[in-house]
C-alpha positions as protocol buffer text, in pm:
chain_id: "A"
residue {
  index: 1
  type: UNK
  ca { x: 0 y: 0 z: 0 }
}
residue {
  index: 2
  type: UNK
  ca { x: 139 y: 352 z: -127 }
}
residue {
  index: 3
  type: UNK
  ca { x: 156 y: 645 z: 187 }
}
residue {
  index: 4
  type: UNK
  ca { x: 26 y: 946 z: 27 }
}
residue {
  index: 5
  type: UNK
  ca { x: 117 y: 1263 z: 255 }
}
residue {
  index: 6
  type: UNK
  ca { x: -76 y: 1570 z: 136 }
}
residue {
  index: 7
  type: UNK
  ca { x: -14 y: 1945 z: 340 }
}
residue {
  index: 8
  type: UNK
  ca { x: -350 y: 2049 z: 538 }
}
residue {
  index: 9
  type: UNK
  ca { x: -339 y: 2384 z: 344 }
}
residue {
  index: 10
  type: UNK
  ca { x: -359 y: 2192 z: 6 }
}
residue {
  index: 11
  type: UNK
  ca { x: -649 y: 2227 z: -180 }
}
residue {
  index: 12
  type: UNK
  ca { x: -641 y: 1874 z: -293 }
}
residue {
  index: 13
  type: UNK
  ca { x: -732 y: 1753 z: 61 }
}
residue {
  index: 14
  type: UNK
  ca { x: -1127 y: 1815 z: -33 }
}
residue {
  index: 15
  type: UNK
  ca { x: -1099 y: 1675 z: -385 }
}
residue {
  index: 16
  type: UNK
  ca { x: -1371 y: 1434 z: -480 }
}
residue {
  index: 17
  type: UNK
  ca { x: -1060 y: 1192 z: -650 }
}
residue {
  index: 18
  type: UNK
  ca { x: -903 y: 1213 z: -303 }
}
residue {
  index: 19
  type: UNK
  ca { x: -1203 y: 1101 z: -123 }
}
residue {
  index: 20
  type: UNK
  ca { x: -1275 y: 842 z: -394 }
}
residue {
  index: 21
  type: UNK
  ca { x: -968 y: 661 z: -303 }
}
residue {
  index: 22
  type: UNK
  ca { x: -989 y: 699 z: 88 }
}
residue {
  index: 23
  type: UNK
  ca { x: -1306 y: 517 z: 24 }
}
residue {
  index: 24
  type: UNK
  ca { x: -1132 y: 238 z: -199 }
}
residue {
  index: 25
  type: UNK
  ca { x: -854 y: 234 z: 70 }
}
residue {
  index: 26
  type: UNK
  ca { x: -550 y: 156 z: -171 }
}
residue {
  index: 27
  type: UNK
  ca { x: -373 y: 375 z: -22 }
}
residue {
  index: 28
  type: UNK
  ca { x: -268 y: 567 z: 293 }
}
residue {
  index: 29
  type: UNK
  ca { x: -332 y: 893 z: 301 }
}
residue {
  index: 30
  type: UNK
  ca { x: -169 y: 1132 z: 588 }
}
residue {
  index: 31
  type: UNK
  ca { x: -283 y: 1506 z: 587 }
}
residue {
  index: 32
  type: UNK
  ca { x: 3 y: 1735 z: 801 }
}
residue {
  index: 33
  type: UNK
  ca { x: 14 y: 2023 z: 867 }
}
residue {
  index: 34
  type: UNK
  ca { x: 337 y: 2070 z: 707 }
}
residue {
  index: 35
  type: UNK
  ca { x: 557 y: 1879 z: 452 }
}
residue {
  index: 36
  type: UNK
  ca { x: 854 y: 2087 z: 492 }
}
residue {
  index: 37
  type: UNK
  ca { x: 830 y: 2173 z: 128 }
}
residue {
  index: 38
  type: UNK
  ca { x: 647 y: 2525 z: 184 }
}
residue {
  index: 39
  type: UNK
  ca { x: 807 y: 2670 z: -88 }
}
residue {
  index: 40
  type: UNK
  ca { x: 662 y: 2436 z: -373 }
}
residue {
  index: 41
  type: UNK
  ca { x: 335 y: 2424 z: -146 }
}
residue {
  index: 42
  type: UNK
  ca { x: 289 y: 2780 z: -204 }
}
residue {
  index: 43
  type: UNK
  ca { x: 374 y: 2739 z: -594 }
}
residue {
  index: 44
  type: UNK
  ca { x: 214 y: 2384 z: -691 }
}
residue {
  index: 45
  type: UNK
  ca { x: -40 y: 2181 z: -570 }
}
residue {
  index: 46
  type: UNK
  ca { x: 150 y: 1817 z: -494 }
}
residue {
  index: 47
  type: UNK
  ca { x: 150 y: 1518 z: -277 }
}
residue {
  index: 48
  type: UNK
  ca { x: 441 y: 1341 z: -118 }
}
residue {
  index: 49
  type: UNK
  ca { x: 387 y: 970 z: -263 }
}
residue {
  index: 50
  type: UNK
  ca { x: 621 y: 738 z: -85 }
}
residue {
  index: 51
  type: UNK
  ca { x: 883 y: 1045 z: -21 }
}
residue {
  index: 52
  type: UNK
  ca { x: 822 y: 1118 z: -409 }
}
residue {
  index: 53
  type: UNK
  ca { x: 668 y: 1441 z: -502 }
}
residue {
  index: 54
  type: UNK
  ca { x: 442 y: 1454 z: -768 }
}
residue {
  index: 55
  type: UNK
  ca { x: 284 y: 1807 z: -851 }
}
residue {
  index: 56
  type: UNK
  ca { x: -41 y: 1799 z: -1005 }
}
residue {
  index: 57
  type: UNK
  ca { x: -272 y: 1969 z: -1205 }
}
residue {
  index: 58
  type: UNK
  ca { x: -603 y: 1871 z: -1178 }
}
residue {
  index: 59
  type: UNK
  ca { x: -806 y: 1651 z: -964 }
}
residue {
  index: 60
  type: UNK
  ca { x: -819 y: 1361 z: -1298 }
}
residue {
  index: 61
  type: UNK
  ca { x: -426 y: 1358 z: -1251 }
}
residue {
  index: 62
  type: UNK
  ca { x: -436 y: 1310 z: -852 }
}
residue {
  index: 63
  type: UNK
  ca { x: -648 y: 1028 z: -935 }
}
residue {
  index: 64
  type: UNK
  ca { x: -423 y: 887 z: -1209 }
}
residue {
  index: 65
  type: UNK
  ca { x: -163 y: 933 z: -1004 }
}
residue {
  index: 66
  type: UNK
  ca { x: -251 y: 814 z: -664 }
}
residue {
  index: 67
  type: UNK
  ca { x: -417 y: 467 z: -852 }
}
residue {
  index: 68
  type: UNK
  ca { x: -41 y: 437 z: -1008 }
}
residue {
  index: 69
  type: UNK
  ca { x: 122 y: 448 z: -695 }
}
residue {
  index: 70
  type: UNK
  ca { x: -141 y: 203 z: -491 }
}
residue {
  index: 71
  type: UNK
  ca { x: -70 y: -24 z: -811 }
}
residue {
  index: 72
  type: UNK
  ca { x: 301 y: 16 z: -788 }
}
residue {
  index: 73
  type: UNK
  ca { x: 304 y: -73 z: -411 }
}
residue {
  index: 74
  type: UNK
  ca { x: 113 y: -380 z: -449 }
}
């Protein structure tokens, strides 16, 4: 199972593909309240997939992405 770490400040944490997969629970998702990366937070919206960051663009690509990943870690 993939760790997905998102910042609490994201935007992404109330996406309808992030709650999609939370209820599919292939992966783990952590919200912080800080990544450490507050300079890219502040520029691009990304997630922290197994210590990987991956910016995204939309809410279809977090979904692309984060089903990659849980497929990945299986």
């Amino acid at each position: 199972m993939a760790t997905v770490k998102l910042c609490s400040s994201n935007e992404l944490t109330k996406s309808e593909a992030l709650k999609q997969i939370v209820r599919d629970a292939s992966v783990d998702i952590m919200v912080k309240d800080c990544l450490g990366n507050c300079g890219q937070c502040y520029l691009d919206r990304f997630v922290k997939v197994d210590q990987r960051i991956i910016v995204i663009n939309d809410e279809e690509e977090l979904l692309d992405q984060l089903l990659k990943a849980a497929s990945e870690a299986d």
